[in-house]
N, C-alpha and C positions, 0 to 999 in steps of 0.2 A: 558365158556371162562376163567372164574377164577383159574379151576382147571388145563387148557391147563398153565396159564400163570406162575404157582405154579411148574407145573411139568416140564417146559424149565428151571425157575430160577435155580431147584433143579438140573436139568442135568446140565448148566451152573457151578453150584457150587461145583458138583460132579469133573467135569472136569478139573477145576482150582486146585480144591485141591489134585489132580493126579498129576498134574503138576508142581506145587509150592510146595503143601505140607502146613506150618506151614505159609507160607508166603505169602503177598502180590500178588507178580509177578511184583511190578515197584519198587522193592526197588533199591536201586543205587549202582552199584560196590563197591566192597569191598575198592576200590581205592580212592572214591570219598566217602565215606561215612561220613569222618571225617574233620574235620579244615583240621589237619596234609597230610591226604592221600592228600586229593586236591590241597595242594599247593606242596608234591610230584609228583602229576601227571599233574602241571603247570612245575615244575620243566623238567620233563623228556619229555614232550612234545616240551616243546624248546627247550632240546638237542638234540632232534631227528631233529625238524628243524633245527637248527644249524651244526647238522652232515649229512645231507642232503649236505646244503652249501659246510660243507669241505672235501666231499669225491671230489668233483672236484669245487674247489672254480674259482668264475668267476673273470676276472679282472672288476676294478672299471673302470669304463666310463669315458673317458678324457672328453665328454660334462658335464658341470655343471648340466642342466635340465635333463640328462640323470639321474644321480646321487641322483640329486634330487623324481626325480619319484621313484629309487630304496630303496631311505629310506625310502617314505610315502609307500608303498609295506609292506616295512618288519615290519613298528610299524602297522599298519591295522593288520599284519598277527597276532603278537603277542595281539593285542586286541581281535582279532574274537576265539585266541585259550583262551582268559579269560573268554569271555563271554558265550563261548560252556560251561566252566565248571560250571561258576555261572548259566545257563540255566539248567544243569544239578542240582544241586542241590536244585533251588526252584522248581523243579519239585518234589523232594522228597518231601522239607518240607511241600506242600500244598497237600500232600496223605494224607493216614491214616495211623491212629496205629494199632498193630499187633490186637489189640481188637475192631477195625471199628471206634471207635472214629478219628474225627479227632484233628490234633494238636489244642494248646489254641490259636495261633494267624499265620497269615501267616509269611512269613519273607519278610523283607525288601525290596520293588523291589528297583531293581537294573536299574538302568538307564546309561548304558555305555553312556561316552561322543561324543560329535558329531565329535570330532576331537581325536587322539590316545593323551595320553596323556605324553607318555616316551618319552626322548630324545634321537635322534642319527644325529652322525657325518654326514653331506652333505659334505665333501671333502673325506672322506672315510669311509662308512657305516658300511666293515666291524669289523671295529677297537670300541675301549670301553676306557671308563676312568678307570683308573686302579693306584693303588698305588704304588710310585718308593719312591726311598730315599729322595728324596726333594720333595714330596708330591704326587699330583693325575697330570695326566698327559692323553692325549689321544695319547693312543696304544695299544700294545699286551704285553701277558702275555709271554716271550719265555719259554721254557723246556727243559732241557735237560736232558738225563739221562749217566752217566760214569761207565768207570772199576774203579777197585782199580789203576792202572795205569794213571788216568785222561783223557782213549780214552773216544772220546763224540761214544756212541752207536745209540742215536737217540735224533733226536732236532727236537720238535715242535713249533708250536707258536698258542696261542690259545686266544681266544677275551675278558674269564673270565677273574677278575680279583685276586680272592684266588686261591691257590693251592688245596681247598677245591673240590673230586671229579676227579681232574685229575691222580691218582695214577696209577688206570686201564687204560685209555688211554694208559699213557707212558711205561707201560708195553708191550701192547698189539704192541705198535709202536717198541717196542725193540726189539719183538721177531718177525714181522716183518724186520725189517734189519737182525737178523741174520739166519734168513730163507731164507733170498736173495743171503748169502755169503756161504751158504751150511754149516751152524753152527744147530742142533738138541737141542745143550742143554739150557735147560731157566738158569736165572741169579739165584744161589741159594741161595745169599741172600739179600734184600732187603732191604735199608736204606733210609731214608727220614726224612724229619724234620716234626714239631708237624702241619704246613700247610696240610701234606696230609695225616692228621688222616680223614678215611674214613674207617667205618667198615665192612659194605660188602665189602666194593674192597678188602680188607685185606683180607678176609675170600675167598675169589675167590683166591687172589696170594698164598696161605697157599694150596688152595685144588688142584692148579697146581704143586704142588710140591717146592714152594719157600717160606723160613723163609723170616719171615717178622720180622723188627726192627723199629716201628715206635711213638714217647713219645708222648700218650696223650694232654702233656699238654706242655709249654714254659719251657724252663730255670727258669722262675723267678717263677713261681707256684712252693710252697717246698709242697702243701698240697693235696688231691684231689681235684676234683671240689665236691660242694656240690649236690649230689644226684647222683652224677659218680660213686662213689662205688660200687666195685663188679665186675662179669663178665668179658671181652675179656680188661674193661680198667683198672682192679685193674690187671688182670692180665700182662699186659704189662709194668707198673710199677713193680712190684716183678720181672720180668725180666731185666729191664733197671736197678734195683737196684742191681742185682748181680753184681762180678767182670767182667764175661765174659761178660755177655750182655751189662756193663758199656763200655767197653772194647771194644765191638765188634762197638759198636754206635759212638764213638767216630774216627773210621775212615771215618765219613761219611764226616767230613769239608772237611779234607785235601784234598778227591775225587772231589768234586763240587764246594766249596766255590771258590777256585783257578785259574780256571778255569771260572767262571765271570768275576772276580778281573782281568786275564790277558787279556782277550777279551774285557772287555769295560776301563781299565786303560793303559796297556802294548800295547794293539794294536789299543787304540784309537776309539774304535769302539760302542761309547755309546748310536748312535740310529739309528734307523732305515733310510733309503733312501729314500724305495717306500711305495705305498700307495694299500692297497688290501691284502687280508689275504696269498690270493696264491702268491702277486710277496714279500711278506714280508719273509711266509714261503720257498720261495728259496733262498732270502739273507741270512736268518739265516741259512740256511741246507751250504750255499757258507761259511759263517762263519766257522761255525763249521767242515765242511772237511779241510779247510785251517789249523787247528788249528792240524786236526792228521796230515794234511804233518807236519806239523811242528816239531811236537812229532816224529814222523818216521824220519825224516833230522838230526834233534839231536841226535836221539839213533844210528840212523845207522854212525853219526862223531865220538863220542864218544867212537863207537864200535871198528870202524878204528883206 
């Protein structure tokens, strides 16, 4: 019986190590491996649900208890995707090491609370506190992207509230509209303020064929950041510092800044009406057409 039970382990052992090789077999994604991976892969879990949401965003519920049930929904959702991944990880900690040992101590159980503990809006869920010029405010984040012309090409409205991440999107939405108007070519080259320093998006609109122009860092930084040295951010600095590139950036106010400045001072239009991400995003899209008739009306007087 001893030798029966010797010679399964040893097939058992055999087979795993065929399988796995050097390792385990319950080590944890590459994704979740680390602090960092897992709060990236908190990160993009929720923009997956969120983009869920806005591929066809629902209107908010004129019942309040309607409303109400759809918030307690979505912070539930967002807790149960925190606790899949802290489930995921004390699953690792409490395995072994590559050498059978196991760790010096477990880790910390995690006791999720009995109630979510984030906040969200009960008059409209889909909307976020986000920071405007006179402080934090609840709404949306709008977007828009222009020609050198100041036509708006595409306007978003999005729940975050940095520019941090949205780069890709807006891109993606641009070339979008002009796939609709029977336009082939993408925008060749791309300005942005130090908000949508993202460097994978960067390196995606670089590898579709579009220069990208986008400063590290603020106006008021003269120095790097400390341990930013080097790579794709030392290199965008030695570009912004030439004349061209100085040069080339500096058109980016005149296109965007202007065009705020006349939609919410000149047309009076400094906040929102409705309430819901989708009747938000067709105000702003009503917005912003109204703004190119307007650019068209003028060019075509002035032509006259």
């Amino acid at each position: 019986m001893a030798r029966e039970i010797i010679e399964e382990a040893k097939a058992v052992d055999a087979a795993e190590d065929k399988l796995y090789g050097d390792r385990r077999g319950d080590e944890l994604p590459e994704e979740l491996a680390t602090s960092q991976g897992r709060r990236g892969w908190l990160r993009e879990a929720k923009r997956r649900l969120e983009a869920e949401r806005d591929a066809a965003p629902q209107p908010v519920p004129r019942s309040r208890p309607k409303r109400v049930k759809e918030a307690k929904r979505r912070l539930e959702e967002e807790l149960w995707t925190e606790c899949q991944a802290n489930d995921a990880y004390e699953r690792y900690r409490t395995g072994r090491m590559r050498d059978g040992r196991r760790f010096s101590r477990p880790p910390d159980p995690y006791t999720p609370p009995a109630t979510p503990e984030g906040r969200i809006n009960t008059t409209d869920p889909d909307s976020r506190v986000v920071k405007g010029l006179r402080g934090f405010i609840q709404g949306y984040n709008a977007q828009a992207v222009t020609n050198e012309h100041q036509i708006i090409l595409a306007a978003e409205v999005m729940p975050s509230a940095p520019d941090f991440g949205l780069l890709e999107p807006m891109l993606d939405a641009t070339r979008r509209e002009l796939d609709a108007v029977g336009i082939d070519d993408v925008p060749g080259v791309v300005l942005a303020d130090a908000g949508y320093w993202h460097q994978q998006q960067m390196e995606h609109a670089v590898a579709d064929g579009m220069q990208v122009l986008i400063p590290p860092d603020t106006s008021k930084r003269k120095t790097p950041r400390p341990g930013w040295t080097g790579g794709y951010y030392a290199f965008m600095r030695r570009v912004l510092a030439t004349e061209s590139g100085g040069a080339l950036y500096r058109r980016r106010q005149p296109m965007i800044e202007p065009v705020f400045g006349h939609t919410k001072h000149n047309r009076g239009m400094g906040r929102f009406h409705r309430r819901g991400r989708g009747a938000v995003r067709a105000e702003w899209r009503l917005i912003t057409a109204t703004h190119n008739l307007l650019k068209l009306h003028r060019h075509a007087v002035a032509t006259a």
